[in-house]
mmCIF file of the N, C-alpha and C atoms, coordinates in Angstrom:
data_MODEL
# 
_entry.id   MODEL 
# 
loop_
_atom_site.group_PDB 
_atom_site.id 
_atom_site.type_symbol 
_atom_site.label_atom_id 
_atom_site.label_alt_id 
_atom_site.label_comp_id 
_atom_site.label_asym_id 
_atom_site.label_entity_id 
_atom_site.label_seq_id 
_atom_site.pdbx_PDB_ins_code 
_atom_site.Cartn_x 
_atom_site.Cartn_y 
_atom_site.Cartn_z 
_atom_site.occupancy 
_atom_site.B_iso_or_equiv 
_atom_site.pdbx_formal_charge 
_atom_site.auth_seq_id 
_atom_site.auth_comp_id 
_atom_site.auth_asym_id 
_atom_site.auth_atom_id 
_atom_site.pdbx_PDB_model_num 
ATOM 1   N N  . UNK A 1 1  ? 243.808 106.144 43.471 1.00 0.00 ? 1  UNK A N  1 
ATOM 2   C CA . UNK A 1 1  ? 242.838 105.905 42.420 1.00 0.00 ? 1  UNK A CA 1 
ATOM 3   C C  . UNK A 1 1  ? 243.567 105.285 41.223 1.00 0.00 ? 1  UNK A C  1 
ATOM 4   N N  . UNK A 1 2  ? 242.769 104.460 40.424 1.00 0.00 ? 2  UNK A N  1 
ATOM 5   C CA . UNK A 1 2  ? 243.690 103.397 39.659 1.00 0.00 ? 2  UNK A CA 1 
ATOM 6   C C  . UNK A 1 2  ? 243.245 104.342 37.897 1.00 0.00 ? 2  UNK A C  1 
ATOM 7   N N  . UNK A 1 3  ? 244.372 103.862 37.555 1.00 0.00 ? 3  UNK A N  1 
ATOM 8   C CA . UNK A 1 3  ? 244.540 104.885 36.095 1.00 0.00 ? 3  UNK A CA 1 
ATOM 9   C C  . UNK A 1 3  ? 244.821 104.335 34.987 1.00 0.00 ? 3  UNK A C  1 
ATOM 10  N N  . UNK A 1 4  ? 244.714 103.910 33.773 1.00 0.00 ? 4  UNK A N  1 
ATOM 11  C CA . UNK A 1 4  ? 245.526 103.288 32.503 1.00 0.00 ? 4  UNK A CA 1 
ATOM 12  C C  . UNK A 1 4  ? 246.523 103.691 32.463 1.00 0.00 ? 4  UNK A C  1 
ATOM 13  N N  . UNK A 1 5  ? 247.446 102.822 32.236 1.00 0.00 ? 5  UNK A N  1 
ATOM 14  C CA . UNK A 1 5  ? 249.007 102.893 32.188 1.00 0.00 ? 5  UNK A CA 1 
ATOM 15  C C  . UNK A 1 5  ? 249.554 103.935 31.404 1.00 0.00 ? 5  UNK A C  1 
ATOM 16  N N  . UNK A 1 6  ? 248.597 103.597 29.652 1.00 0.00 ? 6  UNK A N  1 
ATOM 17  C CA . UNK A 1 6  ? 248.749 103.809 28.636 1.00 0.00 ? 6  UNK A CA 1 
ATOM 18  C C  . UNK A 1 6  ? 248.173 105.323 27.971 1.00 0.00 ? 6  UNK A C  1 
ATOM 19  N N  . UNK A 1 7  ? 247.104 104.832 28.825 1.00 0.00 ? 7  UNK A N  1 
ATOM 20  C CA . UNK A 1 7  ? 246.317 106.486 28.323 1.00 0.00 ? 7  UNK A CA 1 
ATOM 21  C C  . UNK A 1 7  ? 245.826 107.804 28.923 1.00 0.00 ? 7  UNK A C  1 
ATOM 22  N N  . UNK A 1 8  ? 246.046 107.068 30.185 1.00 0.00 ? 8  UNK A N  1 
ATOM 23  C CA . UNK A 1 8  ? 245.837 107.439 31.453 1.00 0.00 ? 8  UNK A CA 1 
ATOM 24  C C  . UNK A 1 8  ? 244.129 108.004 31.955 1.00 0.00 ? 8  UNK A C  1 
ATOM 25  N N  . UNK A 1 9  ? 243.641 107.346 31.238 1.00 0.00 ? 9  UNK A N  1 
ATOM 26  C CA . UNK A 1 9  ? 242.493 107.373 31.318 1.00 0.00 ? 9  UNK A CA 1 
ATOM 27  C C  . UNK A 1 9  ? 242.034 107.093 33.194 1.00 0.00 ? 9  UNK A C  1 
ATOM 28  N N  . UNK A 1 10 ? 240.921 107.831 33.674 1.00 0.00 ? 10 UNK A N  1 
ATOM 29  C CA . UNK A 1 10 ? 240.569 107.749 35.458 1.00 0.00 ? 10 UNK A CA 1 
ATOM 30  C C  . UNK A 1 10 ? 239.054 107.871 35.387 1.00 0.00 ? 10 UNK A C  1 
ATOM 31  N N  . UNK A 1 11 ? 238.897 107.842 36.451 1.00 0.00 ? 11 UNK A N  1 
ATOM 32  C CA . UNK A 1 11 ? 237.328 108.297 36.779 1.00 0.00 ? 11 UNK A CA 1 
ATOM 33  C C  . UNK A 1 11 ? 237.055 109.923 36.389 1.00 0.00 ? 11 UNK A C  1 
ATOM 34  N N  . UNK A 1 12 ? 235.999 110.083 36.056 1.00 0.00 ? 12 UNK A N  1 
ATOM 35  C CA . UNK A 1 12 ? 235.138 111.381 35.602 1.00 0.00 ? 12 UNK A CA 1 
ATOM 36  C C  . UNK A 1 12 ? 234.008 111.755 36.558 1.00 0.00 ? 12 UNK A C  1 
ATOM 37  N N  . UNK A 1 13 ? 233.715 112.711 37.252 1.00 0.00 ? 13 UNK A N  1 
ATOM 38  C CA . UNK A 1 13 ? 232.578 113.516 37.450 1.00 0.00 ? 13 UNK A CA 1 
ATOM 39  C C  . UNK A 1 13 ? 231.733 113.550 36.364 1.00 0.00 ? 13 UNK A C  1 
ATOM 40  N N  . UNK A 1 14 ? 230.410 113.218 36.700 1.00 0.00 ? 14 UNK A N  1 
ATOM 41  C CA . UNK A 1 14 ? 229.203 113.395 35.626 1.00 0.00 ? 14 UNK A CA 1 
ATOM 42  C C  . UNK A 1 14 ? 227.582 114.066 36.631 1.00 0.00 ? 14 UNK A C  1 
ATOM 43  N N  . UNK A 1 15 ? 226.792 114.135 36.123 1.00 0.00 ? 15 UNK A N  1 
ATOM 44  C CA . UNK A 1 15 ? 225.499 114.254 36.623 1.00 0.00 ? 15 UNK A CA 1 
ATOM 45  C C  . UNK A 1 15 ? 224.683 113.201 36.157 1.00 0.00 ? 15 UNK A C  1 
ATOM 46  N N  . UNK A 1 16 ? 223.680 112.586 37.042 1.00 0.00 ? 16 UNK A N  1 
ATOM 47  C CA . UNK A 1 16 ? 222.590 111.695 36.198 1.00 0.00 ? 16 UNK A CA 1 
ATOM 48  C C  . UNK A 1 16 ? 221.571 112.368 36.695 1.00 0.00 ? 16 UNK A C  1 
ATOM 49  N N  . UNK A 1 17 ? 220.611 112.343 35.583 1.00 0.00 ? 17 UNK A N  1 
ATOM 50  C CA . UNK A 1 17 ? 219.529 113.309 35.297 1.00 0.00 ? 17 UNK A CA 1 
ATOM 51  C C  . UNK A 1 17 ? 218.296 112.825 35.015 1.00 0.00 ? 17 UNK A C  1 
ATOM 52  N N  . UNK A 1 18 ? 217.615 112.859 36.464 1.00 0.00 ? 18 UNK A N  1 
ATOM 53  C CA . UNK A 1 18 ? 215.996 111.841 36.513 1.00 0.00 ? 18 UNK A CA 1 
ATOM 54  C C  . UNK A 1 18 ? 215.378 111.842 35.548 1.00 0.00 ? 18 UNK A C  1 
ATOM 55  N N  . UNK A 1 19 ? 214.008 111.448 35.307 1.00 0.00 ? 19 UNK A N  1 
ATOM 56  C CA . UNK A 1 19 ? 213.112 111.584 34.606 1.00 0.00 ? 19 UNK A CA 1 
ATOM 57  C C  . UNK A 1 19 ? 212.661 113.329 34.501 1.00 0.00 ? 19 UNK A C  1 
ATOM 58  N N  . UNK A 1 20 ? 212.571 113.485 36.192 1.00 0.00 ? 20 UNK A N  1 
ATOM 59  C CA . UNK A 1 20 ? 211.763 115.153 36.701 1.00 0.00 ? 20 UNK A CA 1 
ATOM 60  C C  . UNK A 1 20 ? 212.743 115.851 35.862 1.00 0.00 ? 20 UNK A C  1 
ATOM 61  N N  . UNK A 1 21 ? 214.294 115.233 36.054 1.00 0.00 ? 21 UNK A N  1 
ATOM 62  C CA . UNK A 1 21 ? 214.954 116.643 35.481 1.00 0.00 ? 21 UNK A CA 1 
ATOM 63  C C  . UNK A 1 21 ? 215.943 116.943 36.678 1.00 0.00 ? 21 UNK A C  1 
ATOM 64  N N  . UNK A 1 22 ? 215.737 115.941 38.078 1.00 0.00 ? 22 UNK A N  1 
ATOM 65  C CA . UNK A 1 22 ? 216.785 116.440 39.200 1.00 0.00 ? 22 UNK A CA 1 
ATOM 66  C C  . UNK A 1 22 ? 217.684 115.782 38.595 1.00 0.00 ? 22 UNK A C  1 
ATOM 67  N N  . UNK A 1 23 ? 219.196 116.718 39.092 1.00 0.00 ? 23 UNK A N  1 
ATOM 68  C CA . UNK A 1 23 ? 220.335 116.258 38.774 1.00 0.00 ? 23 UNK A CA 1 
ATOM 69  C C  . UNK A 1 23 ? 220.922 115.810 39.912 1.00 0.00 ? 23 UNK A C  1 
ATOM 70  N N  . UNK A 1 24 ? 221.991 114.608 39.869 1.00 0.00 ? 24 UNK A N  1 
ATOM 71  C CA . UNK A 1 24 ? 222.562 113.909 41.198 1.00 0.00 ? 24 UNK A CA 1 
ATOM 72  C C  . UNK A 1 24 ? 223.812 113.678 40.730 1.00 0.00 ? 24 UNK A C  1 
ATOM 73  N N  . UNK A 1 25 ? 224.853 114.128 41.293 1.00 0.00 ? 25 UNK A N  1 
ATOM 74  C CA . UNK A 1 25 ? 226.388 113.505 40.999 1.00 0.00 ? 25 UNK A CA 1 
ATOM 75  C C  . UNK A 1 25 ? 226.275 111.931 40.725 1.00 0.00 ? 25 UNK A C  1 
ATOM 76  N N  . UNK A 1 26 ? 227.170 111.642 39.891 1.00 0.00 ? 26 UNK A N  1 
ATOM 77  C CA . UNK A 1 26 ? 227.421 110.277 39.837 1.00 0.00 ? 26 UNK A CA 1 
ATOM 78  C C  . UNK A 1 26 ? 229.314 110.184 39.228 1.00 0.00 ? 26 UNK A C  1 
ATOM 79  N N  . UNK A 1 27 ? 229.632 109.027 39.413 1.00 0.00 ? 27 UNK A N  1 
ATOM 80  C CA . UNK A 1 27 ? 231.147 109.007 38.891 1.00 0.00 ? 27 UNK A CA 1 
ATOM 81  C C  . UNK A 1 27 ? 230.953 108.279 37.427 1.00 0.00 ? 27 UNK A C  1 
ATOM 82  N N  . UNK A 1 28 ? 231.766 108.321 36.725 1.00 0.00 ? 28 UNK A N  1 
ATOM 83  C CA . UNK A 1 28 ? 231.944 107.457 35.666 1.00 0.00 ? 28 UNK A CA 1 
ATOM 84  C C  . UNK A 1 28 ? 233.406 106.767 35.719 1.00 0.00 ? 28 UNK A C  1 
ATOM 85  N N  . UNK A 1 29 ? 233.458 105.549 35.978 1.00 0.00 ? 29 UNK A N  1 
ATOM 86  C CA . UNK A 1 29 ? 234.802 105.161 36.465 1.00 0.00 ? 29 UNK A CA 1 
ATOM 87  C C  . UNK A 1 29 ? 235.306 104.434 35.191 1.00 0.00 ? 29 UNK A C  1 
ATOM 88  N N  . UNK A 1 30 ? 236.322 104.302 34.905 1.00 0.00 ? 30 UNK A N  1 
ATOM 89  C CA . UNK A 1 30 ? 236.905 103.945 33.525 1.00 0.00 ? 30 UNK A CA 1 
ATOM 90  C C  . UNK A 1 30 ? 236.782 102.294 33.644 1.00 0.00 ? 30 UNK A C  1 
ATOM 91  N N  . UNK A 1 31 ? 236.811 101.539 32.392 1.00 0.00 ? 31 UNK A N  1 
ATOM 92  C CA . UNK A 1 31 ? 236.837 99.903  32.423 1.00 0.00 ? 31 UNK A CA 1 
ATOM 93  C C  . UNK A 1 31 ? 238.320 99.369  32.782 1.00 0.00 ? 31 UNK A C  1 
ATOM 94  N N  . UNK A 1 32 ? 239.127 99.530  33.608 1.00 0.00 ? 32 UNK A N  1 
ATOM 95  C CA . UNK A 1 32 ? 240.499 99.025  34.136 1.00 0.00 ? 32 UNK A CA 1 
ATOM 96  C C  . UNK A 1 32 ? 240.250 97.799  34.437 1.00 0.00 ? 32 UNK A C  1 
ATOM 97  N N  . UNK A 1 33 ? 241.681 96.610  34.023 1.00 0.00 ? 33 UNK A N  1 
ATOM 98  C CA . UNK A 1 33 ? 242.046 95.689  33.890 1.00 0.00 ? 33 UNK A CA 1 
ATOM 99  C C  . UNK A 1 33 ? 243.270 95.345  34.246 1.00 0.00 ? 33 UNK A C  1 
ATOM 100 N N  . UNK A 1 34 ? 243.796 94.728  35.556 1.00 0.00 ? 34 UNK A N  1 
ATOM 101 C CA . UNK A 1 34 ? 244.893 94.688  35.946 1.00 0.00 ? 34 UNK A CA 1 
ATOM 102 C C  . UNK A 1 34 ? 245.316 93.456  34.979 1.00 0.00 ? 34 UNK A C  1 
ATOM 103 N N  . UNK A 1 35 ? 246.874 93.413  34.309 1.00 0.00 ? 35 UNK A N  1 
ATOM 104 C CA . UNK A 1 35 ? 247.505 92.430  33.822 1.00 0.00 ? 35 UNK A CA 1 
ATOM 105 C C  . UNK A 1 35 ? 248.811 92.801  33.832 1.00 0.00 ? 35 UNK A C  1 
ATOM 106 N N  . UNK A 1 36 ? 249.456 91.446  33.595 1.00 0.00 ? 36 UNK A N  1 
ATOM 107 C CA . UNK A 1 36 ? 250.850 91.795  33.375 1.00 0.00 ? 36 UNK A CA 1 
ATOM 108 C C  . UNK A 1 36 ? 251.239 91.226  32.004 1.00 0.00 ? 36 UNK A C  1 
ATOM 109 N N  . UNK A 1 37 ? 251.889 92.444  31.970 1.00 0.00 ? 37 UNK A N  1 
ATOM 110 C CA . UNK A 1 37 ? 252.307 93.281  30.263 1.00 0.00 ? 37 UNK A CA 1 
ATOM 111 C C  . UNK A 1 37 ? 254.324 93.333  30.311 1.00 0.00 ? 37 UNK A C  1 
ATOM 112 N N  . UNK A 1 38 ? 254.283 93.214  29.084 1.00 0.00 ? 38 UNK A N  1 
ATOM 113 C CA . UNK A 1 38 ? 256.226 93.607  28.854 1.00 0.00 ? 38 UNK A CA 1 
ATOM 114 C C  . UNK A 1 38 ? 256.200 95.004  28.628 1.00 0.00 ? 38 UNK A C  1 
ATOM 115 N N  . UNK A 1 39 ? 256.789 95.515  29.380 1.00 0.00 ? 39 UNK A N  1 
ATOM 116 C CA . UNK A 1 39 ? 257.369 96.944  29.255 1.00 0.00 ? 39 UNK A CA 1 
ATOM 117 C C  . UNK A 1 39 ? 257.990 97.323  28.065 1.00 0.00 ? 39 UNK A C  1 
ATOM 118 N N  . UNK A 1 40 ? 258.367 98.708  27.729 1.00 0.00 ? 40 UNK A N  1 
ATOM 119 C CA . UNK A 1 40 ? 259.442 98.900  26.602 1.00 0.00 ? 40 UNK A CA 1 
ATOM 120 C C  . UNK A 1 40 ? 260.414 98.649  26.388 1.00 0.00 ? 40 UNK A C  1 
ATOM 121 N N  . UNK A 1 41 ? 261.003 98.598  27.814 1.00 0.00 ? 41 UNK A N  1 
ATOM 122 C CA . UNK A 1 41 ? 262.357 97.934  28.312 1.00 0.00 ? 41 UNK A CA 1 
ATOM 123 C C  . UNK A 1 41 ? 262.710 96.289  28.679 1.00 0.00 ? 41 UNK A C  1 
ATOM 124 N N  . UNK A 1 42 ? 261.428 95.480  28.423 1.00 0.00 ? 42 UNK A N  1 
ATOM 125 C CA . UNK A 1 42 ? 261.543 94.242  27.977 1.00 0.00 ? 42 UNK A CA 1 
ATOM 126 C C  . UNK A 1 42 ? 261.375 93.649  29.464 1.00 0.00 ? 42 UNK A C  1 
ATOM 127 N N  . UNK A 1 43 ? 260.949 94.298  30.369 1.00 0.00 ? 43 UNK A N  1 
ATOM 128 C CA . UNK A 1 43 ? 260.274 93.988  31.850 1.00 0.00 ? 43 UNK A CA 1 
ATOM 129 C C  . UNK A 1 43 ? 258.946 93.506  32.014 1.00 0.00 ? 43 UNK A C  1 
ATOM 130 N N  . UNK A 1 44 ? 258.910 92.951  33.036 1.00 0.00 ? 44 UNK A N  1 
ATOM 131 C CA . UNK A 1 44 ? 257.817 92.397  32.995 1.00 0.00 ? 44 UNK A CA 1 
ATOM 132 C C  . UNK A 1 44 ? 256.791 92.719  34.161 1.00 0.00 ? 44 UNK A C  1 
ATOM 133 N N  . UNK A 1 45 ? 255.540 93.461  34.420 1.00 0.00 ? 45 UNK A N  1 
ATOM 134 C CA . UNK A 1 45 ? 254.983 94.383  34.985 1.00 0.00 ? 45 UNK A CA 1 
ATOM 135 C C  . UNK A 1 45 ? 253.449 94.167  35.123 1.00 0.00 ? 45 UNK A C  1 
ATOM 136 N N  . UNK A 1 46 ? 253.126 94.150  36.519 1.00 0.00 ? 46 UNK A N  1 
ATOM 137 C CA . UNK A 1 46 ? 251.377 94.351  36.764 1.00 0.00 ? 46 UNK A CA 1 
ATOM 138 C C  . UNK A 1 46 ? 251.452 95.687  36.633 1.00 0.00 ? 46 UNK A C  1 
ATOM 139 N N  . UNK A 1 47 ? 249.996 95.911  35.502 1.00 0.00 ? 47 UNK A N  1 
ATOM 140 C CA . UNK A 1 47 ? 249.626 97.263  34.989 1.00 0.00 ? 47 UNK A CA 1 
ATOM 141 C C  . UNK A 1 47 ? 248.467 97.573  35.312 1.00 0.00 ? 47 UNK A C  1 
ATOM 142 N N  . UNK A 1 48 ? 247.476 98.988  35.264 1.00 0.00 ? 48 UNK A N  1 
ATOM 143 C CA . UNK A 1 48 ? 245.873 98.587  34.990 1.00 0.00 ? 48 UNK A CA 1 
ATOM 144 C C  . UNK A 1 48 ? 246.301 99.106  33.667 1.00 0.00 ? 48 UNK A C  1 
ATOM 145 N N  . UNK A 1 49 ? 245.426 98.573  32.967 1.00 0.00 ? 49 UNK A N  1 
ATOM 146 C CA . UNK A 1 49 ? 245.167 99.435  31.589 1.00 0.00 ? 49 UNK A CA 1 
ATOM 147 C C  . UNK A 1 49 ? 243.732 99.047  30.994 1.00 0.00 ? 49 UNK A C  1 
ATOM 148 N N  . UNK A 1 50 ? 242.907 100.061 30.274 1.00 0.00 ? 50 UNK A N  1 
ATOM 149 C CA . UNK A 1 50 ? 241.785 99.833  30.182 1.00 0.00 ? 50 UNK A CA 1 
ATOM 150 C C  . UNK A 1 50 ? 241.598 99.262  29.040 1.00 0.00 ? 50 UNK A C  1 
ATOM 151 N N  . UNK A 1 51 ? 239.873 98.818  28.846 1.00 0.00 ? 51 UNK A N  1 
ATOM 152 C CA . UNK A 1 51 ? 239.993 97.889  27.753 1.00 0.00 ? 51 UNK A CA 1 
ATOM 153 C C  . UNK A 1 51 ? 240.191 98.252  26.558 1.00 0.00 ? 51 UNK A C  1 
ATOM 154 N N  . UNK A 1 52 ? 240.222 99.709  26.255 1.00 0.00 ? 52 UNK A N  1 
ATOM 155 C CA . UNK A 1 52 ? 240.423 100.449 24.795 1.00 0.00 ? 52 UNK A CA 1 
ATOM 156 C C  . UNK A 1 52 ? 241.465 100.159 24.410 1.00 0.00 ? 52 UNK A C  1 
ATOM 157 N N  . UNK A 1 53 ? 242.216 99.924  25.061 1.00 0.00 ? 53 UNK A N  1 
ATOM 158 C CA . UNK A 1 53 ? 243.878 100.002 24.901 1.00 0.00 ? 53 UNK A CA 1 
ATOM 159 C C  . UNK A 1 53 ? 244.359 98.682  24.946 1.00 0.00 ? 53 UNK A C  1 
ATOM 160 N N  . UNK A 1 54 ? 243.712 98.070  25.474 1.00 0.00 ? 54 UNK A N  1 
ATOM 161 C CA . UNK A 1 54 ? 243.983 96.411  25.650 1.00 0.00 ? 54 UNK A CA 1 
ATOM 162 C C  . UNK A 1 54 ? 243.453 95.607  23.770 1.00 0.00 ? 54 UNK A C  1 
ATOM 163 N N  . UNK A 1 55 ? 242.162 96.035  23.428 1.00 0.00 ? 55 UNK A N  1 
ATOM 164 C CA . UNK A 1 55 ? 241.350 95.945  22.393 1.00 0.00 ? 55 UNK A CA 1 
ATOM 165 C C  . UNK A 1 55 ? 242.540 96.812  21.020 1.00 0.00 ? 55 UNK A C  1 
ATOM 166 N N  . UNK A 1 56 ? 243.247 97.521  21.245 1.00 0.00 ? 56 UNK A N  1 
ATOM 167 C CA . UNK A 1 56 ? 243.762 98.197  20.459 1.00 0.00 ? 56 UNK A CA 1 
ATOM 168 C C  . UNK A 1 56 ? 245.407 97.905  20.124 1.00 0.00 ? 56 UNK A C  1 
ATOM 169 N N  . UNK A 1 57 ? 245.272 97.062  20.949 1.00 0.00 ? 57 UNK A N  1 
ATOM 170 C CA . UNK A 1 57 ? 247.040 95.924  21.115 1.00 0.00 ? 57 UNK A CA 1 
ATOM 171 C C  . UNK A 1 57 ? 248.051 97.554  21.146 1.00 0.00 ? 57 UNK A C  1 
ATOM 172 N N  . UNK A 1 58 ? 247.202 98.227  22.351 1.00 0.00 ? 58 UNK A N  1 
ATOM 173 C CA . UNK A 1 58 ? 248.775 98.869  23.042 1.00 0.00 ? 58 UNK A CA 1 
ATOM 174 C C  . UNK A 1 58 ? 249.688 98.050  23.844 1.00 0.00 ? 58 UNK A C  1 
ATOM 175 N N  . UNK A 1 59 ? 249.214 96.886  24.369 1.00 0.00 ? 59 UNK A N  1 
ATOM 176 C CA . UNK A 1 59 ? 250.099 96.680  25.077 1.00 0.00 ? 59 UNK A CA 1 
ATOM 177 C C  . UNK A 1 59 ? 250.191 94.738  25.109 1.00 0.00 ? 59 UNK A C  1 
ATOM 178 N N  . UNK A 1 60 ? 251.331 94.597  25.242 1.00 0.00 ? 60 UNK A N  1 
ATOM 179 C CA . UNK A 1 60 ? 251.612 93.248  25.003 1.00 0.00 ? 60 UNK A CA 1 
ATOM 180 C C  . UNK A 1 60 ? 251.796 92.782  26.231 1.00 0.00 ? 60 UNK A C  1 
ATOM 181 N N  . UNK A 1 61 ? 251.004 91.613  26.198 1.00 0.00 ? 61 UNK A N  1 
ATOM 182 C CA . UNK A 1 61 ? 250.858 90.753  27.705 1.00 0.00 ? 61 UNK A CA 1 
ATOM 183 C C  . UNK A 1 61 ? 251.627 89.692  27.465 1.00 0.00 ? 61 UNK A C  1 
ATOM 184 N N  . UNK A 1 62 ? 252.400 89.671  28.714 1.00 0.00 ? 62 UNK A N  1 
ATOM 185 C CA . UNK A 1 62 ? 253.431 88.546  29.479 1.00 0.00 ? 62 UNK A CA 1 
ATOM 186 C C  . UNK A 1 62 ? 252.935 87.128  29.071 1.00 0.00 ? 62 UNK A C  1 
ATOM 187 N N  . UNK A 1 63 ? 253.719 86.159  28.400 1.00 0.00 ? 63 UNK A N  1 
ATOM 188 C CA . UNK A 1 63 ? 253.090 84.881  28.233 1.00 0.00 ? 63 UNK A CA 1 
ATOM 189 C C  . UNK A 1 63 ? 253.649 83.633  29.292 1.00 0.00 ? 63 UNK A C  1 
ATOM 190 N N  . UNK A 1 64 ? 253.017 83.032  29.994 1.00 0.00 ? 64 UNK A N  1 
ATOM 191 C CA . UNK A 1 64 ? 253.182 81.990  31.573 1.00 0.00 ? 64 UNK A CA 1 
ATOM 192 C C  . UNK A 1 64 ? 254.026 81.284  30.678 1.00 0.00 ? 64 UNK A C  1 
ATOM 193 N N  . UNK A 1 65 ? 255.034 80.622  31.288 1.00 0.00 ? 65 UNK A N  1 
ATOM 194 C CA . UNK A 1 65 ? 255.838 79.727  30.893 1.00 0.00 ? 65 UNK A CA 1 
ATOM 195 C C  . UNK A 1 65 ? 255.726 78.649  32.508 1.00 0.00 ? 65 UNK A C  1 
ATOM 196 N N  . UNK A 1 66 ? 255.147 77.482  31.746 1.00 0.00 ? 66 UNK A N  1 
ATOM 197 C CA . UNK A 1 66 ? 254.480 76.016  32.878 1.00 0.00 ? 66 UNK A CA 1 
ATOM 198 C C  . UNK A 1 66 ? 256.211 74.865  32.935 1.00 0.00 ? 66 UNK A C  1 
# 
């Protein structure tokens, strides 16, 4: 199961809850984004990390050199 690098954010157990009121499992799976990011150690790495963390410049992405 795929996880944020950073926050470690995963999927959640939830219930969704009809109109009547029946309850039915459902997952809540986190927004993961595979990229490659520089490590702390100045490596260079495919990550997932989600978009909170992406939006929040935890993590610095690898720039292509053409």
């Amino acid at each position: 199961m795929a996880k944020c690098y950073v926050c470690g954010k995963t999927t959640k157990v939830g219930r969704s809850v009809t109109f009547s009121g029946e309850r039915n499992p459902r997952l809540f799976k986190a927004n993961l984004h595979r990229v490659k990011a520089v490590l702390e150690d100045g490596t260079v790495k495919r990550i997932y990390v989600c978009t909170k963390c992406l939006k929040a410049g935890k993590v610095v992405k690898a720039v292509k050199f053409s």
